[in-house]
C-alpha positions in Angstrom: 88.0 99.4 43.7 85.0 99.3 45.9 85.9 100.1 49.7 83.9 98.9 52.9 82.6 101.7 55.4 85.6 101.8 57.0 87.2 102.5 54.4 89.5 98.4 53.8 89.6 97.7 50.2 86.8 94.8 49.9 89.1 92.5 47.9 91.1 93.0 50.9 88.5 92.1 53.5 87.7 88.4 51.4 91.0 87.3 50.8 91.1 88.1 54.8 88.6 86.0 55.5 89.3 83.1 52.8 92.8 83.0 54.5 91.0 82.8 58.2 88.4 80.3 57.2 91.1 78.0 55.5 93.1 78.2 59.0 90.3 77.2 60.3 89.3 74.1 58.7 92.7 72.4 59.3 92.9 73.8 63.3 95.0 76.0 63.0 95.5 78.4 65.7 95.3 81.9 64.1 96.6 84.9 65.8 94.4 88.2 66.6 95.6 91.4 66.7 95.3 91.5 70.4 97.2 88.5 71.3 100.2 90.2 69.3 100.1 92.9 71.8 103.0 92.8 74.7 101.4 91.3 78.1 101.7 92.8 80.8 101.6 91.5 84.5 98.5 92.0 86.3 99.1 94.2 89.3 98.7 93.2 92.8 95.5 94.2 94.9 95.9 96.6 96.8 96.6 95.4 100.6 98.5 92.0 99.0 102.3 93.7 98.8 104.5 91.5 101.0 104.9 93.5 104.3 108.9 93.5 105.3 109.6 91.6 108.4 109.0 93.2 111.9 109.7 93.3 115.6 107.2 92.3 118.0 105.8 95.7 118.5 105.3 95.9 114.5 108.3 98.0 114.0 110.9 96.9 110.5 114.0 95.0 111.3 116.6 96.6 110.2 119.7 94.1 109.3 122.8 96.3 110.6 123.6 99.6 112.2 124.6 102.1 110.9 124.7 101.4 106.9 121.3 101.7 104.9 119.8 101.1 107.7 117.2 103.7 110.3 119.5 102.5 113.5 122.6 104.4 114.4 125.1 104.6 117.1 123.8 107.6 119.0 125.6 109.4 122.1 123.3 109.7 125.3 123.4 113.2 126.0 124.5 113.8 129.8 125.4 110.4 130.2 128.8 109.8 128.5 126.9 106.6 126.9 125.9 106.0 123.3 124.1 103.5 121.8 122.7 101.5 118.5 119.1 102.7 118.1 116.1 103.8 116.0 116.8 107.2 114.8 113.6 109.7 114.9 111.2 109.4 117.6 112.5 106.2 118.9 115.3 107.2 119.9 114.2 110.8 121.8 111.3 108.4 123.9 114.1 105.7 124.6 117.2 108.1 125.5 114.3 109.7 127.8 114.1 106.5 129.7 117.6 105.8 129.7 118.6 109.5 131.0 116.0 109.2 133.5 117.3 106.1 134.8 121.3 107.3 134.7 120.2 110.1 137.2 117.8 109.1 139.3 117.7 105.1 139.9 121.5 104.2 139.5 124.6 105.8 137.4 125.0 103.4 134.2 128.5 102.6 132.8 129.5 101.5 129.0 128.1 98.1 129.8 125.2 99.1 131.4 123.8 99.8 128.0 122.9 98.2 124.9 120.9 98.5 122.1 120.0 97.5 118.4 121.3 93.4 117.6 120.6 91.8 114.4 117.4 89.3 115.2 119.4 85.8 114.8 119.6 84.7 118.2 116.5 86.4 119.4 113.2 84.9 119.9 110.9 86.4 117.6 107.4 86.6 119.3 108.9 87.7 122.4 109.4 91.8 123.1 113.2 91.1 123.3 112.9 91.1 119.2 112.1 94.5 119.6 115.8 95.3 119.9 116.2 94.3 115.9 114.5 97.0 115.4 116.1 99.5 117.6 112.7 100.0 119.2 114.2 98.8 122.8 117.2 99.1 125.1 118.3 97.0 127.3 119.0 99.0 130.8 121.6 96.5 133.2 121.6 93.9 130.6 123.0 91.4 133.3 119.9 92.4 135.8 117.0 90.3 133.5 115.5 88.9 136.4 113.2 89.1 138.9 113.8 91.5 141.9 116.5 93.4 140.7 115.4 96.5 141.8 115.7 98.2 145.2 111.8 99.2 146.4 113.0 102.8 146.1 114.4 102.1 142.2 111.3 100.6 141.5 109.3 103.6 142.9 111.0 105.7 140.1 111.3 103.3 137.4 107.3 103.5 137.6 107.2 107.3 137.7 109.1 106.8 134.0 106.8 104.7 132.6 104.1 106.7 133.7 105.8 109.8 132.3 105.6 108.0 128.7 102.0 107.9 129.2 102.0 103.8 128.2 104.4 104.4 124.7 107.2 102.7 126.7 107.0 99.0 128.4 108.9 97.6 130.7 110.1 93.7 130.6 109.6 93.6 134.5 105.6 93.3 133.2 106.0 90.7 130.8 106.3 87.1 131.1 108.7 85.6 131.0 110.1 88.9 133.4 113.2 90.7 131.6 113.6 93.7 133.6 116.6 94.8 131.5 114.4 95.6 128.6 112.6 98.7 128.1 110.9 99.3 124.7 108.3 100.8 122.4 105.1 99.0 123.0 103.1 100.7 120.3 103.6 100.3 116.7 105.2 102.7 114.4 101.9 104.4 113.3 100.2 105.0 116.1 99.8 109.1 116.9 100.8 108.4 120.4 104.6 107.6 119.6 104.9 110.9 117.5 103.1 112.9 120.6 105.4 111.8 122.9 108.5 112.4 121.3 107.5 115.6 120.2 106.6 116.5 124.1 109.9 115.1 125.3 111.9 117.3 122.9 109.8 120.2 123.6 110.9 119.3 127.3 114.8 118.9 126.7 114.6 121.8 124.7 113.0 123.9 127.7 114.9 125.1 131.2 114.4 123.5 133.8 112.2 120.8 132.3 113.1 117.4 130.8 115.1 113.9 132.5 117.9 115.6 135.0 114.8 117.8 136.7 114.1 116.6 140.1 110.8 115.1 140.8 108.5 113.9 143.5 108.3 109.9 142.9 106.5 109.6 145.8 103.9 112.8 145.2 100.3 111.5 145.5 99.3 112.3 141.8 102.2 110.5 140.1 101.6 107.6 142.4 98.8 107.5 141.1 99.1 107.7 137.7 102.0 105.4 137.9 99.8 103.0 139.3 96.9 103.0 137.4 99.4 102.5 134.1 100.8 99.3 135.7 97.0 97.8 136.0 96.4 99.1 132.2 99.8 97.5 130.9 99.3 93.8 133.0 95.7 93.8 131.6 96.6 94.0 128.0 
């Protein structure tokens, strides 16, 4: 038997194609080799995957506290407080503001405090959503409006801001005004959150540095500085 130069059997090879061209003159749809083969679905683009819904500040939701979830209840050191939030660096930039504000604008109690809530009942494009996260806190959740703040408590609350370098924003500078609500104004990639938080644990870790320390409010520099990050903040 004579073989082709592959090697097939050429008796093989015509009956082949006597059975293909038959197929063909009647229509018939004849399978290839190819199309036998299992399909597999094409995989996305890259950039195309479904991003998982976020806060306003572009941090994940998370659905509950603590279960599966990057939000626990966490004590406030120093304060006798704890509270549903962001574990990582959300939580040492946030519990900064918070500590800060239990010593040195006005002692908070149990309900002066709260944290992470699920995003029903929010309104989504506004920084309050930021809370489903566990990116924010709210500080006096009762005091949302306008003028809450003696000039004094003001004074200070500025100095904190201004000692997050512009990571942390303050509801008294949005609009509508919620001046309750403190929270991470940059998303969760930016190098500036990680800095922070790695400066502030440096600081709690350190004598004689970190929220408790007494400071000048009024000291021309942090003025200053505190000032400068208001018009920075309002402009953007």
């Amino acid at each position: 038997m004579s073989h082709n130069k592959n090697g097939i059997p050429r008796r093989f090879v015509v009956k082949s194609a006597g059975v293909l061209t038959a197929a063909a003159a009647v229509g018939a749809v004849v399978p290839s080799v190819a199309a036998a083969a299992p399909v597999t679905a094409p995989r996305s683009a890259p950039g195309t995957r479904r991003k998982a819904p976020a806060s306003a500040n572009g941090w994940t939701l998370e659905k509950e506290a603590n279960h599966v979830s990057t939000v626990w209840t966490r004590p406030v050191s120093g304060t006798g407080l704890e509270v549903d939030v962001r574990i990582g660096d959300a939580q040492a930039i946030l519990f900064h503001v918070v500590r800060r504000f239990h010593y040195e604008v006005e002692q908070l109690h149990r309900v002066d405090l709260a944290g992470w809530q699920p995003i029903d009942g929010l309104k989504k494009d506004l920084p309050e959503s930021n809370l489903a996260s566990g990116t924010a806190v709210r500080v006096r959740p009762g005091a949302s409006a306008a003028g809450g703040l003696f000039p004094l408590q003001l004074v200070t609350v500025r100095d904190i801001l201004a000692d997050c370098g512009g990571v942390v924003r303050w509801g008294g500078d949005d609009s509508p005004v919620d001046e309750s609500l403190f929270y991470i104004g940059l998303g969760p990639d930016d190098v500036r959150v990680r800095e922070l938080a790695d400066r502030l644990r440096t600081a709690e870790a350190t004598p004689g540095q970190g929220a408790g320390v007494h400071v000048d409010v009024f000291g021309t520099s942090r003025r200053d500085r505190a000032k400068k990050l208001v018009k920075e903040q309002r402009a953007s």
